[in-house]
ZAMARGU-4260 file (C-alpha; in steps of 0.2 Angstrom, whole numbers, plus 5000, padded with zeros to 4 digits):
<rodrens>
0) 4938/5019/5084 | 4954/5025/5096 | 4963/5011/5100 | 4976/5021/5115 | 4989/5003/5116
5) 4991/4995/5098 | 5005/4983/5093 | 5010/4982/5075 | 5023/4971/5065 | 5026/4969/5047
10) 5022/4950/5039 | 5029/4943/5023 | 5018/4944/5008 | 5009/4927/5005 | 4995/4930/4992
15) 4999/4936/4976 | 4985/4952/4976 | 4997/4957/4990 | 5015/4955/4981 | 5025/4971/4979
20) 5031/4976/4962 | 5048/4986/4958 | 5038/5001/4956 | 5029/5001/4972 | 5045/4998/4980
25) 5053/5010/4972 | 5039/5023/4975 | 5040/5021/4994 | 5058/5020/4996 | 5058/5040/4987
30) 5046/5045/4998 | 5053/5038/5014 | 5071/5046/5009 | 5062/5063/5000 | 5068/5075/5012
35) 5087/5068/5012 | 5089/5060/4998 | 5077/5066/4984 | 5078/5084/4986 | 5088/5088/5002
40) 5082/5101/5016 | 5095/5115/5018 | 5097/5105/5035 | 5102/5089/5028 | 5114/5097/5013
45) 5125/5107/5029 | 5129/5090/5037 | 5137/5085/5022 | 5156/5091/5015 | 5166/5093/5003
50) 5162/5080/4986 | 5147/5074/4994 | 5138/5092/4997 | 5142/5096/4979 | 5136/5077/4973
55) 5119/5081/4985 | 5115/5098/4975 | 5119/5090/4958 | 5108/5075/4961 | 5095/5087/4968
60) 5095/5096/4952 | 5091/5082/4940 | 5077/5076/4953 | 5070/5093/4951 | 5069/5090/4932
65) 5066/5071/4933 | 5048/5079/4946 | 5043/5091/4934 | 5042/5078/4921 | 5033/5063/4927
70) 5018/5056/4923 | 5001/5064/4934 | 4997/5048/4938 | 5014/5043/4948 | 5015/5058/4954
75) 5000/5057/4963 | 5005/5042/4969 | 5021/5048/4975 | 5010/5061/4986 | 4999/5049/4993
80) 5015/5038/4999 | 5022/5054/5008 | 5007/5059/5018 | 5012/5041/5023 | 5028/5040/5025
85) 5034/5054/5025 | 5022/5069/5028 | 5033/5083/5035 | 5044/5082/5018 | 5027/5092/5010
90) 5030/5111/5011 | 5023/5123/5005 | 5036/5126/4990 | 5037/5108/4985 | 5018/5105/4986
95) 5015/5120/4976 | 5029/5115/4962 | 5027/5097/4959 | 5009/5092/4966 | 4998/5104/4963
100) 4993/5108/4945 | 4997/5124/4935 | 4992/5133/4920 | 5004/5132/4903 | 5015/5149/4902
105) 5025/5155/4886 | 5041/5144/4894 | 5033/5128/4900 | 5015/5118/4895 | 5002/5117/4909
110) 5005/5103/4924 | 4987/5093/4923 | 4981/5083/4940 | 4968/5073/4941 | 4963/5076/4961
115) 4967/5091/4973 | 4967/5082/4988 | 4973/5092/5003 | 4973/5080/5020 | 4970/5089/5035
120) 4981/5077/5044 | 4999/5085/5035 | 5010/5095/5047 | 5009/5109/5032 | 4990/5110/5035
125) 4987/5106/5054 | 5002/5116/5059 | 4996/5133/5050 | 4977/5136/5048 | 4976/5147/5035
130) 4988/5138/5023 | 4976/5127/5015 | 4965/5143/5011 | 4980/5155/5003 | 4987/5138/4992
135) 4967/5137/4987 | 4968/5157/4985 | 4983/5157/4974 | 4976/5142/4963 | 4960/5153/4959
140) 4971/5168/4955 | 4981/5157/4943 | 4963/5151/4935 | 4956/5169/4936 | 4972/5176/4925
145) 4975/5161/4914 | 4964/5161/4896 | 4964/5142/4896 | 4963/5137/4913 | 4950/5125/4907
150) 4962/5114/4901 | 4968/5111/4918 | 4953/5113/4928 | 4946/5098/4916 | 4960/5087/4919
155) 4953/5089/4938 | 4940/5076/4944 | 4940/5073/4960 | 4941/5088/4976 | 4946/5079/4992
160) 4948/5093/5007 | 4949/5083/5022 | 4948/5087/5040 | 4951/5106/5037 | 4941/5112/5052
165) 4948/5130/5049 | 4945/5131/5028 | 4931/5144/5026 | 4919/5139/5015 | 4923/5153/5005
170) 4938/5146/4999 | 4932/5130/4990 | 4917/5144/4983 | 4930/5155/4975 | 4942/5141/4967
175) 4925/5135/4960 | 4920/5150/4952 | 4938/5157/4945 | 4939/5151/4930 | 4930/5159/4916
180) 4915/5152/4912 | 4914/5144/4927 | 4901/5131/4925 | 4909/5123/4908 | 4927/5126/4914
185) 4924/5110/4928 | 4921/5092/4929 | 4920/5087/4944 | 4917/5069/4948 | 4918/5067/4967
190) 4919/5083/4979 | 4925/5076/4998 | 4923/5089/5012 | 4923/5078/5028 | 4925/5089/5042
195) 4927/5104/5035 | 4917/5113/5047 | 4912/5130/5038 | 4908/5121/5022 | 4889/5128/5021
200) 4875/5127/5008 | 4882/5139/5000 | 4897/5129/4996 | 4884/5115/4990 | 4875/5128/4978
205) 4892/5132/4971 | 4896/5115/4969 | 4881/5110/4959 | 4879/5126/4947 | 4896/5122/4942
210) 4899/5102/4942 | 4882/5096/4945 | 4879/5089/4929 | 4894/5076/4932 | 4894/5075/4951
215) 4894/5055/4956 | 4902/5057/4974 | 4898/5070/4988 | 4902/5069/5006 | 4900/5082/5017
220) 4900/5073/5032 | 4903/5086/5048 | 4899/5101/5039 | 4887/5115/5041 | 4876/5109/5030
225) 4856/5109/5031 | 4842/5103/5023 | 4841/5117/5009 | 4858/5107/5002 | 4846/5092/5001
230) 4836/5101/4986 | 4847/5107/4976 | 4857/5091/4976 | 4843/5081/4972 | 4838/5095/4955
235) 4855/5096/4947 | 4863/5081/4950 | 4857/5067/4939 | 4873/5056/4941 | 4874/5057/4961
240) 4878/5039/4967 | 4886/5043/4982 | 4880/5056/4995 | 4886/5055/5013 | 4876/5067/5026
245) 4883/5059/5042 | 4889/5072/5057 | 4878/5084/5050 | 4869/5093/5066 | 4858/5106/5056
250) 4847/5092/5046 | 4832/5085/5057 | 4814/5076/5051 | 4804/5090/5045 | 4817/5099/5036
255) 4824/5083/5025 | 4806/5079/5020 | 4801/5094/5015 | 4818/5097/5006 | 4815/5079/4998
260) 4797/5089/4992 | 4805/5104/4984 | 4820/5093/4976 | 4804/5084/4967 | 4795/5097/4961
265) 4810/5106/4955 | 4813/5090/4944 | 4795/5090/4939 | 4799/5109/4931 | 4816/5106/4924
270) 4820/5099/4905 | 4818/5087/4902 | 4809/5082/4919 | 4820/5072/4932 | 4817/5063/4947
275) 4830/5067/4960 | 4842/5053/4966 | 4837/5042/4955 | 4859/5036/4953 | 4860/5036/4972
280) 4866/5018/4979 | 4875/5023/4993 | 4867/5036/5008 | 4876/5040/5024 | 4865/5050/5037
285) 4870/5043/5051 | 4871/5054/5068 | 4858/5064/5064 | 4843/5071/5069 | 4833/5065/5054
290) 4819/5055/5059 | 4809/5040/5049 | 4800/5055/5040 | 4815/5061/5033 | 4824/5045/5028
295) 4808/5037/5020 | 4808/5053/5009 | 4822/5049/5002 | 4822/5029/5004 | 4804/5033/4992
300) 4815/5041/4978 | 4831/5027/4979 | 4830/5017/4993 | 4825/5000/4982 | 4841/5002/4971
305) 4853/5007/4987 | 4868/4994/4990 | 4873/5004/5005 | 4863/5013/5018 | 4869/5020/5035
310) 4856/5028/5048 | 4865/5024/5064 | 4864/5034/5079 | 4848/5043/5070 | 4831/5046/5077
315) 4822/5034/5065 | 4814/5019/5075 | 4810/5030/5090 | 4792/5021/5089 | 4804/5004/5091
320) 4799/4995/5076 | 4809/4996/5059 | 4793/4994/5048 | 4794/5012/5040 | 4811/5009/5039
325) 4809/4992/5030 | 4794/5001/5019 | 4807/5012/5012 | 4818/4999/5005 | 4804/4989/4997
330) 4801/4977/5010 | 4785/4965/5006 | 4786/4972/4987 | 4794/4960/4972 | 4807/4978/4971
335) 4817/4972/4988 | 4832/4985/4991 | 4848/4972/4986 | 4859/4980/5000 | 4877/4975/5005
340) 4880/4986/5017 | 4866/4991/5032 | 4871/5003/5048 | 4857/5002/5061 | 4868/5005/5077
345) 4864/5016/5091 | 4844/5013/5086 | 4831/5009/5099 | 4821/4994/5092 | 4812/4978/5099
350) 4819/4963/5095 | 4805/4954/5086 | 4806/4970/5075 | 4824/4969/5072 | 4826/4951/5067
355) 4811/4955/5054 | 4818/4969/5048 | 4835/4959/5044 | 4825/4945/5040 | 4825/4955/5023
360) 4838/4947/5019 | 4845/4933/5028 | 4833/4918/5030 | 4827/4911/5046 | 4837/4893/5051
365) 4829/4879/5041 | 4820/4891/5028 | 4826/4890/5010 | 4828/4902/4999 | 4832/4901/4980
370) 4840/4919/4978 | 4857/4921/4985 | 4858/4936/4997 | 4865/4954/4994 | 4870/4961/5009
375) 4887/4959/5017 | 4889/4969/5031 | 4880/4974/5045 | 4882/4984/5061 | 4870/4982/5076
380) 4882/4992/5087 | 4877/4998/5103 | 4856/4996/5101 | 4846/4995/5114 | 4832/4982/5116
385) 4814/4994/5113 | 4801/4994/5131 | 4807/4981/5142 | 4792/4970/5147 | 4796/4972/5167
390) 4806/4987/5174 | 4821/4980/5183 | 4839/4983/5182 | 4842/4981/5165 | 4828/4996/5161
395) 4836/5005/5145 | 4854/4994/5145 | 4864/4998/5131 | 4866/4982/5118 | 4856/4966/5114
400) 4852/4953/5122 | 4858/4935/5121 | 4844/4926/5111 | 4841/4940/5099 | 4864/4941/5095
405) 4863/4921/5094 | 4844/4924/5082 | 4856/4935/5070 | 4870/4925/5072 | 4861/4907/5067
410) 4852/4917/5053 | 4867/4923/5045 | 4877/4906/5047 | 4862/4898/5038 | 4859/4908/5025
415) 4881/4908/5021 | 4880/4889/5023 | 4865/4887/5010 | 4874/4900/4997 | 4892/4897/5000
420) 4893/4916/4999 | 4906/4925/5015 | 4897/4940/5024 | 4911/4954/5024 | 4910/4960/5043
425) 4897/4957/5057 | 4897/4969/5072 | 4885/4968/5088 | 4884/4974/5106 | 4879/4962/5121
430) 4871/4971/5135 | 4886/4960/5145 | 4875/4944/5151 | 4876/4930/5147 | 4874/4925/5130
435) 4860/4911/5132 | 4851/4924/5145 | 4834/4929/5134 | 4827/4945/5134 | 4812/4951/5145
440) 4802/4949/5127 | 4805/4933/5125 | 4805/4929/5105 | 4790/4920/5098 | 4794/4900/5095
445) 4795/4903/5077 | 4810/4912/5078 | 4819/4902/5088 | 4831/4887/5087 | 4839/4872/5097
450) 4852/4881/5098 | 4849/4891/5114 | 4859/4877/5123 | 4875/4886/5116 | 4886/4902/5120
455) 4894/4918/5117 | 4908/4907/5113 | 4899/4895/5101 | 4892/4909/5092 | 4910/4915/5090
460) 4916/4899/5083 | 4900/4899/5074 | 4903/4915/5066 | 4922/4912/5062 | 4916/4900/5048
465) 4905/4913/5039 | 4911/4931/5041 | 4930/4939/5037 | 4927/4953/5051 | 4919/4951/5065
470) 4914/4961/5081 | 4906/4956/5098 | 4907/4967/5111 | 4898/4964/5129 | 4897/4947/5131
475) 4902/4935/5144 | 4911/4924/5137 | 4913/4912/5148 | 4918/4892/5145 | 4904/4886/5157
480) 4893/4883/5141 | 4903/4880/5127 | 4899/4868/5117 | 4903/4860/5101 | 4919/4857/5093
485) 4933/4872/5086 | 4927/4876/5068 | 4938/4866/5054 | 4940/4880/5043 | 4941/4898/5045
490) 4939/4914/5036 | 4940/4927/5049 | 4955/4940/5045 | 4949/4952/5059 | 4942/4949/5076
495) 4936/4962/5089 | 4930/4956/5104 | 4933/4972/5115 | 4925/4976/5134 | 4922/4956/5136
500) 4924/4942/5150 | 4938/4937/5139 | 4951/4926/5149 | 4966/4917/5146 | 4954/4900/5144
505) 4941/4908/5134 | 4953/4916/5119 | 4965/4898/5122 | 4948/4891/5116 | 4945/4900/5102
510) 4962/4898/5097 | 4960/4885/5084 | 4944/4893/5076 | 4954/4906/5068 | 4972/4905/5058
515) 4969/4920/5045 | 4969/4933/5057 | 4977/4949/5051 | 4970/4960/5067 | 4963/4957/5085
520) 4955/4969/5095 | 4957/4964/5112 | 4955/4980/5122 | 4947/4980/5141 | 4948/4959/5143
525) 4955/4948/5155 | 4971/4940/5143 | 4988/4939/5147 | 5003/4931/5135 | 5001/4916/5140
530) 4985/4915/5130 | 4990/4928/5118 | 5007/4920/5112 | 4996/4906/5109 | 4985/4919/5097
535) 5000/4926/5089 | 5007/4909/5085 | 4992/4901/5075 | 4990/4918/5065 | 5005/4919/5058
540) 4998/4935/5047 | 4993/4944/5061 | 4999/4961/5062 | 4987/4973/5071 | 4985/4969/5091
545) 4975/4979/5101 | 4975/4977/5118 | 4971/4994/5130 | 4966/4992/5147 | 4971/4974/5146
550) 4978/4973/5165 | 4986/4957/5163 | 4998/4964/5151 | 5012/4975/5156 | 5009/4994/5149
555) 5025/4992/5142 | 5021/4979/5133 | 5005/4983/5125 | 5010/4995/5112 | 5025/4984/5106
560) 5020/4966/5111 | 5031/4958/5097 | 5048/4967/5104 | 5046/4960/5123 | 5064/4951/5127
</rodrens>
């Protein structure tokens, strides 16, 4: 998400997962001085004179050596620290002689890599379009000419192009098929295209012939992709785990289930017989057009073992229940999906169907459960409550409505408190009434609690005890109604609480409930310092403040809050 005014400070370290060693100090200082100090730009050696030029182009001799001789693993960390820090120091020369891997020559032994990863974000690659295509063109020539370009291409497990809008698919086919013996020369673990928009099926049909057999990751989010890709994933692919379909605009209902058809009865054919996706734990198809058709396709192959599913912004639910939806992942069967993440956001469902649907997995307040619950995050995002009972005002309005965000928010804070378990992140819309406020389908009595009496900020205060990151967005938040006492103890590390009635009261409220805070997202509320230095201080590991559109804070001040005088 764009957050247009962001403040950010650096904090001392304070657990020991976060401590820095010598070598991850060392790492980023070289990449943050590459370009003047590690091997100097012709710009940087004709400001220096005398002694020092000549000390400059010595030291930038034996850092040439020291490159060419490091271990693959360092340096590939080196190159993820200067796309950080440092992303204009990768040219085109530099990247291609110290990063990239080479075959052997009669003077030097071949330089193995274990990832090609070429972000779209570098000023080498956004600034010039066709340079990721010729450094992907001279890499297949080097394959294509070398007799044991298996050696290198072996070492190679991982392809990450990213955000390479302008790489032709064609590109990531011909790299694929140079080496000799094509389909033996790779093995490819995890193939990333996200937003590589001519990647095409087929791209996907050169991927599998080649590195199907040991492909566990593919992501071709934002790609030109289309059902037919679906099949031939799904018959030569036996280890896919990951497969991320999200952005794809070609894919809709009847196409996915009949790809999902001819993916099974290819594996019903093949030696020795296969059922596709049978690996697969993790499946992103969110903003789609794929339907409940298409998703309980697949959900009937994997949906039972999946520990991540996202169909947000889909068209599954249009009927406004989850039931085929829940069906798939082995609802009311003793082979219930064990989850730990679900997207449903953007969905149009009724919210007696929503809470059983998530009922799934976390109990209802006062029932007990013996098995601990899997899932650990969930996104209800800008839903919209299925066929109003009377047409008003509020016909179609986008985000939930108070009784059903305080039904999830009671149901996840019982089942936490009767596990001692922490849910990862929590992230809901509010159709911007009041919390309490019930929907025009007022929930049956056996879904509800005595805890109607409470609001928006109760349920935050609630939920600060239970969840690390949490999100709520369209509330009122007012103080009118808040009851109950500031929780003792919290475990909240990020809090988003965007396009609210937050005001200087409310937030000075909530102050105590939190004290871990790393990030707050404060975007579009009603705060001004006073209340915000009040945040700052209790969270002294805050780093991250958003706060666009928050009128009662100087522009000037909202994108370097901790450097006001």
């Amino acid at each position: 998400m764009f957050h247009e005014h962001v403040s950010r400070r650096r904090v001392p370290c304070t657990q020991a997962s976060d401590m820095t060693t010598l070598r991850s100090v060392c790492m980023r200082v070289a990449a943050q001085h590459f370009s003047s100090h590690i091997l100097p730009t012709p710009q940087a050696l004709e400001a220096l004179s005398g002694s020092r030029y000549t000390e400059a182009l010595w030291w930038s001799d034996v850092n040439k050596d020291l490159l060419r001789h490091m271990p693959a693993t360092m340096m590939e960390e080196l190159f993820d620290l200067l796309c950080l820090h440092a992303p204009w120091s990768l040219t085109k020369d530099i990247l291609t002689m110290y990063f990239l891997p080479a075959v052997g020559t009669s003077s030097q032994p071949p330089r193995t890599r274990s990832r090609l990863f070429f972000p779209g974000s570098l000023p080498l690659f956004s600034q010039d379009a066709k340079c990721a295509s010729l450094v992907l063109a001279t890499l297949a020539g080097s394959f294509a000419l070398a007799k044991d370009a298996h050696v290198v291409t072996r070492c190679i497990t991982a392809l990450d192009l990213h955000g390479l809008t302008r790489l032709p698919g064609a590109a990531v086919t011909r790299l694929l098929r140079a080496p000799s013996q094509a389909s033996h020369a790779w093995h490819l673990r995890r193939v990333s295209l996200p937003g590589c928009l001519s990647v095409s099926d087929a791209t996907v049909a050169t991927i599998v012939q080649v590195t199907g057999g040991t492909l566990e990751h593919l992501d071709v989010t934002l790609t030109s992709v289309t059902a037919s890709s679906i099949a031939a994933i799904g018959a030569a692919c036996p280890r896919l785990q990951v497969l991320k379909l999200a952005w794809c605009e070609h894919l809709a209902d009847a196409s996915v289930s009949e790809a999902v058809s001819d993916a099974i009865s290819q594996g019903a054919m093949s030696h020795p017989p296969m059922i596709p996706f049978r690996a697969l734990h993790t499946l992103d198809m969110s903003h789609t057009l794929v339907g409940d058709i298409g998703v309980s396709g697949l959900l009937r192959l994997c949906g039972t073992q999946l520990a991540s599913l996202d169909v947000s912004y889909t068209s599954v639910a249009e009927s406004g229940t989850l039931d085929v939806l829940a069906m798939g992942l082995g609802s009311g069967t003793e082979r219930v999906s064990r989850l730990e993440h679900l997207g449903i956001a953007g969905l149009c469902v009724h919210a007696v169907s929503l809470l059983d649907f998530v009922h799934i997995w976390l109990a209802y307040p006062g029932e007990v459960r013996q098995e601990a619950p899997s899932l650990r995050s969930l996104c209800l995002d800008n839903m919209v409550e299925y066929v109003r009972r009377q047409p008003s005002s509020l016909q179609g309005r986008q985000g939930l409505s108070g009784d059903t965000m305080l039904m999830v928010a009671a149901m996840m804070l019982h089942t936490c408190r009767q596990h001692h378990v922490v849910m990862e992140r929590l992230s809901m819309n509010g159709d911007k009434r009041r919390a309490y406020v019930p929907s025009h389908w007022a929930l049956p009595p056996d879904r509800t609690t005595r805890a109607w009496e409470t609001s928006g900020m109760s349920m935050v205060r609630m939920l600060a005890t239970c969840t690390r990151r949490l999100s709520l967005q369209g509330l009122d938040l007012s103080l009118d109604d808040a009851v109950g006492e500031a929780a003792s103890s919290s475990v909240l590390t990020e809090l988003c609480l965007q396009h609210t009635a937050l005001t200087d009261a409310s937030l000075l409220c909530l102050v105590p409930s939190t004290g871990a805070l790393t990030s707050a997202y404060l975007d579009n509320t009603q705060v001004t310092p006073t209340s915000v230095d009040a945040l700052v201080a209790a969270n002294p590991q805050l780093s991250i403040l958003g706060l666009s559109q928050c009128r009662g804070i100087p522009v000037r001040d909202r994108r370097a809050y901790w450097d006001r005088p």
